[in-house]
C-alpha positions as CSV (number, residue, x, y, z in Angstrom):
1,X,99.2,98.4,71.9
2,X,96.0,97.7,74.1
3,X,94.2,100.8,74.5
4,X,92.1,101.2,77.9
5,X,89.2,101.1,75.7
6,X,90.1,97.2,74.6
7,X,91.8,95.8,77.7
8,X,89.9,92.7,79.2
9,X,87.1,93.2,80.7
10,X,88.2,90.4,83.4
11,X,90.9,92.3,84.5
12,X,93.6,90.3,83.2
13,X,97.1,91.8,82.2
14,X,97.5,93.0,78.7
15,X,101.3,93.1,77.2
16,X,101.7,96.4,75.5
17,X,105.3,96.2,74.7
18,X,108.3,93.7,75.2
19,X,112.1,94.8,75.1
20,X,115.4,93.2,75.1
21,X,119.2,94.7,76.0
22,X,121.6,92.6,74.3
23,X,125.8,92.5,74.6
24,X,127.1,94.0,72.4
25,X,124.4,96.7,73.0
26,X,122.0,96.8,70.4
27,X,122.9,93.9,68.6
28,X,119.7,91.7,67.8
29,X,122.1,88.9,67.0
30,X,124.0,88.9,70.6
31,X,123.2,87.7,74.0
32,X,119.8,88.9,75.7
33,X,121.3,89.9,78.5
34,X,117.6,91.1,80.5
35,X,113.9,91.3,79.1
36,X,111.4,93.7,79.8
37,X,108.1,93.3,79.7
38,X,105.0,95.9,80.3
39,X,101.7,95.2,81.1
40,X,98.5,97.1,81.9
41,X,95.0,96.5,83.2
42,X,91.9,98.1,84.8
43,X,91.5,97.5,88.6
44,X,88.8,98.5,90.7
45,X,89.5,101.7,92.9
46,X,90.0,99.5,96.0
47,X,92.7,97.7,95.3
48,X,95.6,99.1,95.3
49,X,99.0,98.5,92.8
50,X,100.4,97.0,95.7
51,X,98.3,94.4,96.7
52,X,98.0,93.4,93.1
53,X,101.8,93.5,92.2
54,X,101.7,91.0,95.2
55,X,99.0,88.5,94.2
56,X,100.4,88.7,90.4
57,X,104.1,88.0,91.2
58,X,103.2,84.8,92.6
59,X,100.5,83.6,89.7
60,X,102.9,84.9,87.4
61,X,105.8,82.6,89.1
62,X,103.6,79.9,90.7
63,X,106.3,77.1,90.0
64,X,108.8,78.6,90.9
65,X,110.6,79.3,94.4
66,X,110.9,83.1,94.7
67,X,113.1,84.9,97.3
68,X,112.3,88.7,98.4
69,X,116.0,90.6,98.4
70,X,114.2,94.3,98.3
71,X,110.8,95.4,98.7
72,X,109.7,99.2,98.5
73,X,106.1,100.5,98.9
74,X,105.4,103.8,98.6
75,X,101.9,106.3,98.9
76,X,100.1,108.2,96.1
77,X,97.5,109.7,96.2
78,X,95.8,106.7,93.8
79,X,97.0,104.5,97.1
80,X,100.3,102.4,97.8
81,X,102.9,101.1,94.7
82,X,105.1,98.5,94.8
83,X,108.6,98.1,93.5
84,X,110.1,94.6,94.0
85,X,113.7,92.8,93.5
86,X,113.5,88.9,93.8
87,X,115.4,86.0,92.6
88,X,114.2,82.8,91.3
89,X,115.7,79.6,89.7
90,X,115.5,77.8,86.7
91,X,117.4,75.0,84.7
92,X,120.4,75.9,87.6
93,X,120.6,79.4,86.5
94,X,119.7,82.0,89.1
95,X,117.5,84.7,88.0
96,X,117.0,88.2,89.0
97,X,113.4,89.8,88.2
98,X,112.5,93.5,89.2
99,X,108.8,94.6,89.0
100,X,106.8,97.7,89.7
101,X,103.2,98.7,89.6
102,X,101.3,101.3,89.6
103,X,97.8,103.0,89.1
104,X,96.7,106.6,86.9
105,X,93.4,107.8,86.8
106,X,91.3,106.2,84.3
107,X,89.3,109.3,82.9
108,X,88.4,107.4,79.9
109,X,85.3,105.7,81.7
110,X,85.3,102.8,79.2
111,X,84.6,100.5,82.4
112,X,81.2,99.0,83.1
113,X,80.6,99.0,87.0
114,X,82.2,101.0,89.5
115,X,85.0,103.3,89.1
116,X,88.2,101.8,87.7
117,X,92.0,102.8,87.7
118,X,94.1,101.6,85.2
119,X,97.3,99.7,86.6
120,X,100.4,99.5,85.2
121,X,103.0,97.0,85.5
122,X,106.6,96.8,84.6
123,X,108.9,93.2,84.6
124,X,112.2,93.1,84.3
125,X,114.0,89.4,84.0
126,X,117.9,88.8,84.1
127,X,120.6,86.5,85.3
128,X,121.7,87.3,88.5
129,X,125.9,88.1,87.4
130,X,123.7,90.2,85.0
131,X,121.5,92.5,87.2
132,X,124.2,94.9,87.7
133,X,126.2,95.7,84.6
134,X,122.1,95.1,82.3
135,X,119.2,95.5,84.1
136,X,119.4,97.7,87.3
137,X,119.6,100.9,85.7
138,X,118.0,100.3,82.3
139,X,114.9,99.1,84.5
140,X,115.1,102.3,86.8
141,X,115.2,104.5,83.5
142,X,112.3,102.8,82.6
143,X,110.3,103.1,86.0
144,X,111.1,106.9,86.1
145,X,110.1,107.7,82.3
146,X,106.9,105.7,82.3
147,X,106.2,106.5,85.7
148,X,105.3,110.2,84.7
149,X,101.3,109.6,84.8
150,X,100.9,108.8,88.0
151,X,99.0,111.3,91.2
């Protein structure tokens, strides 16, 4: 797990933890039926998770076509998150991703210059005839219980 102390100094998204749902449920040897994947950095105070969830969706997906269906932002007092539904294609198979981000104090002052927040981001990935029945709620459950940091 990258602790804030080791995270890039860049800036750059760390993965601290990848999951899978599978049919039958909790079968390693079934179908992955959505992937999760969380991420964390250190932003500077100014930019909010918003903003960044934007400008990361689109490096993170910069071949591919992607189509808004539901965007949410929402105030904190650490400034505006973002929580994001699009679809994308690949190999003629529609996709579904979900993201969120959003910032918590950083009070372990491992940064360098200027006061940091640390961001986190959460990725959810599915077929579309999948979002409903695998990934909607499991990724809600998720946003909620790791959400808990957050001002």
């Amino acid at each position: 797990m990258a602790e804030p102390a080791r995270l890039p100094l860049d800036g750059s998204l760390a993965e601290i933890g990848m999951f899978n749902l599978y049919s039958p449920s909790h079968d390693p040897k079934g179908d992955i039926k959505a992937q999760f994947i969380i991420y964390i950095t250190r932003i500077p105070k100014k930019i909010s998770a918003a903003d960044y969830l934007d400008k990361q969706i689109l490096l993170m997906l910069k071949d591919q076509k992607i189509k808004t269906i539901q965007s949410k932002t929402m105030d904190t007092t650490l400034g505006p998150t973002k929580d994001i539904l699009f679809s994308y294609s690949s190999n003629n198979t529609v996709f579904l991703s979900r993201s969120c981000a959003f910032k918590v104090k950083d009070d372990t002052k491992a940064y360098l210059f200027g006061e940091k927040g640390l961001l986190y981001l959460i990725q959810m990935s599915t077929q579309e005839k999948d979002y409903e029945s695998f990934g909607a709620e499991a990724f809600y459950m998720s946003k909620v219980s790791f959400h808990l940091g957050t001002e």
